[in-house]
N, C-alpha and C positions, 0 to 999 in steps of 0.2 A: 420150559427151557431145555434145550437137547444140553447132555452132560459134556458133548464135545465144545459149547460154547465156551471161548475163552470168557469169562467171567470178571466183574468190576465189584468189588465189595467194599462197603463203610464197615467201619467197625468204631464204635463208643465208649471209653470208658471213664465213669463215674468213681465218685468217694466210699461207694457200698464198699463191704469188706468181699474178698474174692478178687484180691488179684491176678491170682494161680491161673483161674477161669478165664482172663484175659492171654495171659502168658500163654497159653495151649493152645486155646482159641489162633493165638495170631502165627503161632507154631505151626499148626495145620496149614492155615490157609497158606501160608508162604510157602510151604512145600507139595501144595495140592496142584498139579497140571492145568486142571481145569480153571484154574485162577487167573487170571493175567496180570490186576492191579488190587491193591488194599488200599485203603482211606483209612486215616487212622486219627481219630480225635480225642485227646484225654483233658477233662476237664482240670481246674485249679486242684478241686479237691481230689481227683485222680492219680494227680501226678503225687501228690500226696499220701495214698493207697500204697501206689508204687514204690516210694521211698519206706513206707512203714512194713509193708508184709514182705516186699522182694528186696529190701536193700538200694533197690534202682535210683539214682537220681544220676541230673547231667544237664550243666551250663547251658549246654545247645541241647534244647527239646527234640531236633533232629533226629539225634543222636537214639532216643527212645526205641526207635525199632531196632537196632541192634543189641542194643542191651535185654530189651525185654525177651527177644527170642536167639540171641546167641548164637546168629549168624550174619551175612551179611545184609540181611532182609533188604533183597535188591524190587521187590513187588510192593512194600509197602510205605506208602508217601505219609508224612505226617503234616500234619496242620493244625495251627492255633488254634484252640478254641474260640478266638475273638477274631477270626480272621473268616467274618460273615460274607465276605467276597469269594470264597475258596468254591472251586469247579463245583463240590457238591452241595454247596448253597442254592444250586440251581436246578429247575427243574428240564433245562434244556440240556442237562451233564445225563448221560446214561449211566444207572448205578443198577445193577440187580438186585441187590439186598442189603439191607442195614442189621446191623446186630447193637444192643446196646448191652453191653457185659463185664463188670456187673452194674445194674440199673437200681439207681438210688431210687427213694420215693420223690425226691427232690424233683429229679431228673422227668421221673413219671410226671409227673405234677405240670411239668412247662413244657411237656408234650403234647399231654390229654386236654389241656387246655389252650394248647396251639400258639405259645407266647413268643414262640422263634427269639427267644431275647440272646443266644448263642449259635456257635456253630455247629454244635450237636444237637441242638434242637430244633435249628431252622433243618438239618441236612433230615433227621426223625419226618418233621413237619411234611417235608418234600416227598420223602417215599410215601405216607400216607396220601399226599394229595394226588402224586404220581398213579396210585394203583400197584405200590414196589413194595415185595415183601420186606415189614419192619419185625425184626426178635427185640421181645426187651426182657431180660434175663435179672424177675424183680429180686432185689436180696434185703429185707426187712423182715422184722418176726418180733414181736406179734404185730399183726394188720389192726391198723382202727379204720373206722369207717369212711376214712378221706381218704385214703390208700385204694380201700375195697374199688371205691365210685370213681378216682381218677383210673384203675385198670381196666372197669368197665366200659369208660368213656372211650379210651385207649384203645380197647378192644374192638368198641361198637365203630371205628374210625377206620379199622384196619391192621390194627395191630396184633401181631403174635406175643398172647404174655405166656412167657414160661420161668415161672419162680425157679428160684435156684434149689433143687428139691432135688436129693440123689437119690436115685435106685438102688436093691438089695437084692433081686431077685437072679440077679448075675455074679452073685457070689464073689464078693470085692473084698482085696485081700488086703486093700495099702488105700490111703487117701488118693493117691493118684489113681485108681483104680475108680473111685466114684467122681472127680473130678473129671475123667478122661469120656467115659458114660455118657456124663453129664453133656462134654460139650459135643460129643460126636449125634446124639440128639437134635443139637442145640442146632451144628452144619444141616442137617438132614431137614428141617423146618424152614432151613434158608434156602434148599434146593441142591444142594450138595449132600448124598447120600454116601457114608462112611461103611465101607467095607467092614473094620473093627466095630463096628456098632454091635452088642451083644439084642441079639431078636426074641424074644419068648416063642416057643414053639407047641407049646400048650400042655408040657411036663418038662419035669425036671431033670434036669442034666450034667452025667458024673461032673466034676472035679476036682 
């Protein structure tokens, strides 16, 4: 995809803890050019996430993209989780990339197994059957072996798993500094490559 494409992104988000990750994540892309539109699905136990780690809740789920990012967030549309009708339930809706951040094992689980029984699962579903790059951004620790084999599944389908695992080698001073890392990564595997992304160059560098 050439960088000048205006871009369509889903974005996911589940019960995992890492709500911040979400909060940044949707930070970015609103203010990225190359962006045009956001899909924005937060599951039951999300919205939940959201009320517990950022304070957020709000009568009208609308309402979510501005509170979560603190602006007018005019790019990004929000959508029931139970609203299996919605443009990216379909595979005839053009989506560039899905992100699923933070991704429960739950979540993992009724993807890798293809149960569409949601609208974050059937829209997951779609990019996979699509050929459309899907991130799922796992957040559980420690892994048992049903976790291992739905990421495998997941994987072997199409999927980008990238656990929510920070880096150190960029010398991070603040949470937000591993947080920020984290998701500029996390765009770069979607197809949106971050300027601020810190690049190893193959020695170490003042501070």
């Amino acid at each position: 995809m050439k960088q000048t494409e205006s871009k369509v992104i889903t974005v996911g988000v589940t019960g995992a803890s890492g709500a911040v990750l979400a909060q940044a994540m949707l930070r970015l892309l609103e203010a990225d050019a190359r962006v045009a539109r956001v899909h924005l699905v937060v599951t039951e136990a999300g919205q939940r996430l959201l009320a517990t780690e950022l304070g957020i809740t709000a009568q009208d789920p609308k309402r979510l993209p501005t509170l979560i990012t603190g602006t007018d967030a005019s790019k990004i549309e929000y959508s029931p989780n139970k609203d299996i009708g919605a443009a990216i339930a379909s595979g005839s809706y053009s989506v560039d990339a899905m992100v699923v951040i933070p991704c429960s094992v739950g979540t993992l689980a009724s993807i890798a197994s293809g149960t569409s029984d949601d609208l974050l699962a059937r829209a997951a579903d779609v990019c996979l059957k699509e050929g459309r790059r899907l991130v799922l951004c796992v957040r559980e620790t420690p892994l048992n072996r049903i976790h291992l084999e739905n990421m495998l599944r997941a994987q072997a389908a199409g999927a980008v798993i990238m656990p929510v695992i920070p880096s150190f080698y960029h010398g991070p001073k603040t949470i937000e500094d591993l947080v920020m890392q984290y998701v500029y990564r996390v765009l770069s595997a979607m197809g949106l490559p971050q300027e601020k992304q810190y690049r190893w160059t193959g020695k170490p560098e003042n501070r």
